[in-house]
C-alpha positions in Angstrom: 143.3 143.2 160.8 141.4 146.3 160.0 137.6 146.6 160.5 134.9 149.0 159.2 132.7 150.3 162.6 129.0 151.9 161.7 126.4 153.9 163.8 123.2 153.2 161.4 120.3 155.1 161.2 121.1 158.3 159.8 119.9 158.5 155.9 122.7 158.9 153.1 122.1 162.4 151.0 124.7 163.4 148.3 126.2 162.4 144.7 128.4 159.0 144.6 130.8 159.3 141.5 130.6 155.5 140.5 134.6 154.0 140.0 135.8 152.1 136.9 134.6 148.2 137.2 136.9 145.5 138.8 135.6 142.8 136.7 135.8 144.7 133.4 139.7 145.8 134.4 140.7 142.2 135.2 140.4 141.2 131.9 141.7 144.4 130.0 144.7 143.9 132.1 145.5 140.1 130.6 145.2 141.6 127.2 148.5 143.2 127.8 150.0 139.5 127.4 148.6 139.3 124.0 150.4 142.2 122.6 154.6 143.3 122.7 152.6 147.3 122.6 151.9 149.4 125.3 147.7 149.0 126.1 146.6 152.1 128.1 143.7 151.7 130.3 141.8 154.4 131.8 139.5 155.0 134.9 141.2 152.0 136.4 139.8 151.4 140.0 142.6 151.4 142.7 141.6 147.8 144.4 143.4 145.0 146.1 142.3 142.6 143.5 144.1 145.3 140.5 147.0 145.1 142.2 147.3 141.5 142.8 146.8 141.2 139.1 149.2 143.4 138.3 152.0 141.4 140.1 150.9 138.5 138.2 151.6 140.1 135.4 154.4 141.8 135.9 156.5 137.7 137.2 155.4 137.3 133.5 157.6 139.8 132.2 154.8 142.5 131.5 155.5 146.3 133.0 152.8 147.7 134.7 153.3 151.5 135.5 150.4 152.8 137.9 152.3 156.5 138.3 149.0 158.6 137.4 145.4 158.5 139.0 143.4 156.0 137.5 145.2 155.3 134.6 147.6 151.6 133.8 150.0 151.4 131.0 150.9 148.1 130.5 153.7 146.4 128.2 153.6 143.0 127.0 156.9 143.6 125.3 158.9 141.5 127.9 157.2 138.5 128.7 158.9 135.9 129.3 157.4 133.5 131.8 154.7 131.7 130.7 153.8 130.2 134.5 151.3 131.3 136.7 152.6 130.5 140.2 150.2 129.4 142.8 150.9 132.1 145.5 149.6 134.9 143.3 147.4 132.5 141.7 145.4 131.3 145.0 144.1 135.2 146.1 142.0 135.8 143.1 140.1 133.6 140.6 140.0 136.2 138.0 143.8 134.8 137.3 142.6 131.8 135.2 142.5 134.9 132.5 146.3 134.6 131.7 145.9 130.9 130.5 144.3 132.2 126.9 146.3 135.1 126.4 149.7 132.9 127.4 148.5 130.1 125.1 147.8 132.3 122.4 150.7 134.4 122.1 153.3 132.7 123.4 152.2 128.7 122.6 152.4 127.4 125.6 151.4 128.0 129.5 151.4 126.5 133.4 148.7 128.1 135.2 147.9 127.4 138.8 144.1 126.5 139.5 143.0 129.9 141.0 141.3 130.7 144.2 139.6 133.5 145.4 135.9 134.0 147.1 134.4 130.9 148.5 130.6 131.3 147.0 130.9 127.6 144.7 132.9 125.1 143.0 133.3 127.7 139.6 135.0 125.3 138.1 137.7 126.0 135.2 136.3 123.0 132.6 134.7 125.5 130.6 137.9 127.5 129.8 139.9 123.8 129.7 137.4 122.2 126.5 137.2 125.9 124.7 140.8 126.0 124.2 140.9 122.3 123.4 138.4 123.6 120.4 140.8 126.3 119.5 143.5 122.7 119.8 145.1 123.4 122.8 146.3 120.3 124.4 145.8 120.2 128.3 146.4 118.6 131.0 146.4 118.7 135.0 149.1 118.0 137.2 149.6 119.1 140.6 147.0 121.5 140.8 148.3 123.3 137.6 146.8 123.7 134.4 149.4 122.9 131.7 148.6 124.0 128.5 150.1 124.0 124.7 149.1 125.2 121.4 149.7 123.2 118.2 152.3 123.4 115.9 151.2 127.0 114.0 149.2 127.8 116.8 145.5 128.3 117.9 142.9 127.2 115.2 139.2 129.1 114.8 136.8 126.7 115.7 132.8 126.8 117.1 132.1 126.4 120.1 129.2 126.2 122.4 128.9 126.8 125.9 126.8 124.6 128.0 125.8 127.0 130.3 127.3 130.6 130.4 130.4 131.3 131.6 131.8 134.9 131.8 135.0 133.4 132.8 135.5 131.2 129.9 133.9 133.8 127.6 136.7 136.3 128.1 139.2 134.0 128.5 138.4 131.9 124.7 137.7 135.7 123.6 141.6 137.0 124.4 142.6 133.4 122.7 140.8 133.3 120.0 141.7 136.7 118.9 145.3 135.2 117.7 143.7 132.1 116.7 144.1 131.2 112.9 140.7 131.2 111.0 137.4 132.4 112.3 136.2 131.2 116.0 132.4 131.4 117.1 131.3 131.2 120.5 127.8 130.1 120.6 125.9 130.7 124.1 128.6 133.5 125.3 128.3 135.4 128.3 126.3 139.0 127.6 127.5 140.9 131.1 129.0 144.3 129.5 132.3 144.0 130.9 132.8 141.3 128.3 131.7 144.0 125.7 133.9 146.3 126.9 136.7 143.8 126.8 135.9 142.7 123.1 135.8 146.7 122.4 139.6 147.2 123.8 140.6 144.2 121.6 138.8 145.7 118.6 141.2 148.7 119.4 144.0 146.8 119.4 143.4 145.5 115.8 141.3 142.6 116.9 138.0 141.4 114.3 135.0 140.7 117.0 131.3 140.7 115.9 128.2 140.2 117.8 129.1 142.2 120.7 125.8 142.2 123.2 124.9 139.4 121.7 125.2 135.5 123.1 127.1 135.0 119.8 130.2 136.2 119.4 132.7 135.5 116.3 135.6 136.6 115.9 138.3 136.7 112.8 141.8 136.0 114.2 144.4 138.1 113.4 148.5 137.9 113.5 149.5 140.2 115.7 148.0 143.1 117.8 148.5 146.3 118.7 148.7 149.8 121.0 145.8 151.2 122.4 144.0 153.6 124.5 140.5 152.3 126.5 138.7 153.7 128.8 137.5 150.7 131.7 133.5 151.2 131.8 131.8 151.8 135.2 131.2 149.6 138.1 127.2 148.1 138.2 127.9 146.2 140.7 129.1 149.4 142.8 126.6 151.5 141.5 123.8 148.5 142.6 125.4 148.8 146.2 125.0 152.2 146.2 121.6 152.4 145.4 120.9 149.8 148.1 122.3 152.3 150.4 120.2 155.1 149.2 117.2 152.8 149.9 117.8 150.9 153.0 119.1 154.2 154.6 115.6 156.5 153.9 117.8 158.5 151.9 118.6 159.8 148.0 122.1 159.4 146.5 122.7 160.5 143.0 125.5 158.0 141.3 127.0 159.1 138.6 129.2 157.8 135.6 126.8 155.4 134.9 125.8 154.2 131.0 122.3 153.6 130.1 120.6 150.1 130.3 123.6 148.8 132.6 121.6 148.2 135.5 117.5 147.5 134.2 116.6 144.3 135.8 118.1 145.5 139.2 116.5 148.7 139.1 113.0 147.6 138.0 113.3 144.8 141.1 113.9 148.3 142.9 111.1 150.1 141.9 109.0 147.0 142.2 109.9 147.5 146.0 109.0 150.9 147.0 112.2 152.8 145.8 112.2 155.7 143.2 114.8 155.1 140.6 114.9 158.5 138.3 117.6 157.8 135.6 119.1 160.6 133.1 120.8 159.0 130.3 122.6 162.3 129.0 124.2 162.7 132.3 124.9 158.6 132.7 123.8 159.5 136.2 120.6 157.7 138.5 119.1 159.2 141.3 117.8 157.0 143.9 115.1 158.0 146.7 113.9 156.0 149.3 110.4 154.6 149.9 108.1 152.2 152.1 109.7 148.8 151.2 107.7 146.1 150.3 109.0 142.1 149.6 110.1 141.5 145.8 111.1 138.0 145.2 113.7 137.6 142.9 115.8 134.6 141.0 119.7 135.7 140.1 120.5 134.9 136.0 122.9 135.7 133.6 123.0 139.7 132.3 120.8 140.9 130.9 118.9 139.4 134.4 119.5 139.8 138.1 123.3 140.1 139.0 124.1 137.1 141.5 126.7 140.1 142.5 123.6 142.0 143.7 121.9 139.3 145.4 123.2 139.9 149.1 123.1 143.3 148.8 119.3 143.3 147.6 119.1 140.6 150.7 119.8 143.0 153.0 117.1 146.0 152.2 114.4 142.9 151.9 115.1 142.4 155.5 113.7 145.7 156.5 110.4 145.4 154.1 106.9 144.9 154.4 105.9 141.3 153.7 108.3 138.3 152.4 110.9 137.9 149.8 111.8 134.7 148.1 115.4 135.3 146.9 116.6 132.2 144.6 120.3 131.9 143.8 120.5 130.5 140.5 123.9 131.2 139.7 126.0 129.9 142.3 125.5 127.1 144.9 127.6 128.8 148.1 126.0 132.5 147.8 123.9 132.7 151.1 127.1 132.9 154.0 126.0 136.4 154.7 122.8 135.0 156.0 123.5 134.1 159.4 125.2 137.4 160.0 122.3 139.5 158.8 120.5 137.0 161.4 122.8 138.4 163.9 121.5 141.8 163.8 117.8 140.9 163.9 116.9 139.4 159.9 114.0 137.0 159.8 115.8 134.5 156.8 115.3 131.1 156.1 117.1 129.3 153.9 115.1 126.5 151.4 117.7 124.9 149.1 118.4 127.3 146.5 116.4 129.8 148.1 116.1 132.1 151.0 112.9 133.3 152.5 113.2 136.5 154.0 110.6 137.6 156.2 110.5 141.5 156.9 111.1 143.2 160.1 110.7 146.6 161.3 114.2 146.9 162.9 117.7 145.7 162.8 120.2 145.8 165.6 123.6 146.8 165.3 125.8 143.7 165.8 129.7 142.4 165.4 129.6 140.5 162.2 132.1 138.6 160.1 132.4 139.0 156.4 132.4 136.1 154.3 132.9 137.3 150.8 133.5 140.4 148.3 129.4 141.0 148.3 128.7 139.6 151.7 130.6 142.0 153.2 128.8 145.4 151.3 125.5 143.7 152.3 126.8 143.7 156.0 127.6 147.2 155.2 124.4 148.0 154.2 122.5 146.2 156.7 124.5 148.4 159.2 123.9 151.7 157.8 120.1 151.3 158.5 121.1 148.9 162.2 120.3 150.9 165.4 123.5 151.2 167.2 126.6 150.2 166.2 127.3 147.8 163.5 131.7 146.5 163.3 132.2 144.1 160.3 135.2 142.2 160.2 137.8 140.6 157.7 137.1 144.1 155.4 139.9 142.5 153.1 137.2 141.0 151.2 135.7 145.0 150.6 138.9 145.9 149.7 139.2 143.6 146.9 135.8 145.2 144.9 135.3 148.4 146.8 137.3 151.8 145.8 137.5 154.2 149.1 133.9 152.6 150.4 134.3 154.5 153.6 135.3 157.5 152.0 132.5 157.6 149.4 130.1 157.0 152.2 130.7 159.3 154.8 131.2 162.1 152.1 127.1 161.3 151.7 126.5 161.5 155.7 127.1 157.8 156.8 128.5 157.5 160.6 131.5 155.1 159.1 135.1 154.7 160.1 137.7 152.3 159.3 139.7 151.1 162.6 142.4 149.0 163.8 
């Protein structure tokens, strides 16, 4: 199993072209199964988690055709099995996102509960009593969802989420699209990559209002169609990024970034120590290091504090002045990268919901294990700015999130190599 090894210390100078965003890609992708059109997707991120998908869909029946750089054409044309098998199923949550389209489209649907990073319980209830709105009738046997529409198919209906979901968001979004009537979904997740999703369906022929709102309604239509979209950049990478900048004593320019994607994180930044100069007619942000000092911060919903961001913010708190109070309000399983950050010297102690991170002047490159997609950027991080040498294991989970992450940093200056 391949592991990433690090010799930290040496700050990161350069421009980092930011790659199209996984969890705005996932979703395109399942629109495919809504649609007997080809849907072209551009700036399509070449990740472990794209390519699982793209099996998935393909044991449906839909082609998937990956021949040119960064772009996906994908045909919905063929579909023909409406099951979701548990051994494709189990490597990646984002799967639950063929249950709506399946339902949809094709009336019925067997979709395995899905798996993917260990950080909480996620549970699928919320996509389960949309669909039941839209009068799906669902049940669970043997760790499948089994799911069937009503005679006609999907009804419009309102409904209102509990708490937000961008899960069940997209997922009642891609349903409701071929639902009869109008739907309205009341409390909806506001993260952009379910803007850009409703954006593509709009494309495809789709009647969506309210996008950027917590509001959405949408006007179901009989059928879709082709179309061209372009997958909008990765925050999450970008945030990651800037970390690096920062916990380095460097200055990265990342580019390919929109306006406004990325506020909350970058004024928690700022509030820090670190210079965040953005240019909105260029979508690029330059971030410059600076004497850190303790921000706290809670994780929310978009437009607040990713919980994507959390460990990675985590890690540069460990090298300011002062204390930190960092409060996952998201999910209930997010610290595991804390006792590995330990490992190389952190000061961290977890309260609850909380961490308390205590500022230290060093940290000391270590052999650390990753846990997670983020956990293992923020072990990443923490080793870029370690003295000595820093080897994270189990990179698979960096492979799932992260396009060329070794590459991108060592064309900035980082001592970084992938190994055997």
């Amino acid at each position: 199993m391949d592991r990433i090894r690090i010799i930290g210390g040496k700050p990161l100078k350069g421009t980092v072209p930011i790659s199209g965003a996984k969890n705005a890609a996932l979703p395109l992708m399942c629109a495919s199964l809504l649609v007997d059109e080809p849907l072209e997707l551009t700036n399509v991120p070449d990740l472990v988690d794209i390519r699982t998908l793209g099996l998935l869909l393909e044991q449906h029946g839909v082609s998937v055709d990956r021949s040119a750089v960064g772009r996906m054409v994908l045909n919905g044309k063929g579909v023909h099995n409406t099951t979701a098998p548990y051994d494709l199923v189990r490597k990646m949550r984002a799967s639950i996102l063929v249950l709506g389209p399946l339902v949809a489209r094709h009336g019925k649907a067997k979709v395995s509960l899905p798996g993917g990073c260990a950080i909480g319980a996620r549970p699928v209830d919320l996509h389960i009593k949309g669909l039941q709105a839209l009068g799906a009738e669902i049940t669970l046997s043997d760790g499948y969802v089994h799911a069937e529409a009503p005679k006609g198919g999907l009804r419009g209906a309102k409904f209102t989420f509990p708490q937000v979901s961008v899960g069940a968001t997209e997922n009642l979004l891609l349903a409701a699209s071929l639902a009869q009537g109008e739907t309205q979904l009341i409390n909806a997740a506001r993260e952009p990559e379910i803007g850009n999703l409703a954006e593509c369906l709009n494309a495809m022929g789709a009647r969506i209002t309210g996008i950027g709102s917590d509001c959405l309604t949408i006007q179901g239509v009989e059928r879709l169609h082709s179309a061209t979209h372009r997958i909008i950049s990765d925050r999450i990478e970008a945030g990651t990024y800037a970390v690096a900048a920062a916990i380095s004593g460097g200055c990265l320019t990342l580019t390919g970034l929109p306006d406004g994607i990325l506020d909350s994180f970058f004024d928690h930044l700022i509030a820090a120590g670190v210079t965040v100069e953005q240019n909105p007619a260029a979508q690029s942000v330059t971030v410059t290091a600076g004497e850190l000092h303790g921000v706290d911060v809670v994780t929310k919903p978009f437009p607040g504090f990713a919980t994507d961001l959390q460990a990675q913010f985590m890690a540069l708190m460990c090298l300011s002045q002062g204390a930190s109070m960092i409060t996952e309000a998201v999910f209930e399983n997010r610290f595991m990268h804390v006792p590995e950050l330990m490992r190389m010297g952190a000061n961290i102690s977890i309260q609850g919901g909380s961490a308390l991170v205590r500022g230290v002047d060093d940290l000391t490159g270590a052999p650390v294990m990753a846990t997670d997609l983020r956990a293992s950027s923020s072990l990443v991080l923490a080793g870029l700015a370690a003295e000595g040498e820093t080897v994270v294991s189990r990179v698979y989970h960096l492979d799932r999130g992260y396009e060329f992450i070794v590459e991108k940093l060592r064309n900035v200056g980082a001592m970084v190599e992938r190994v055997a």
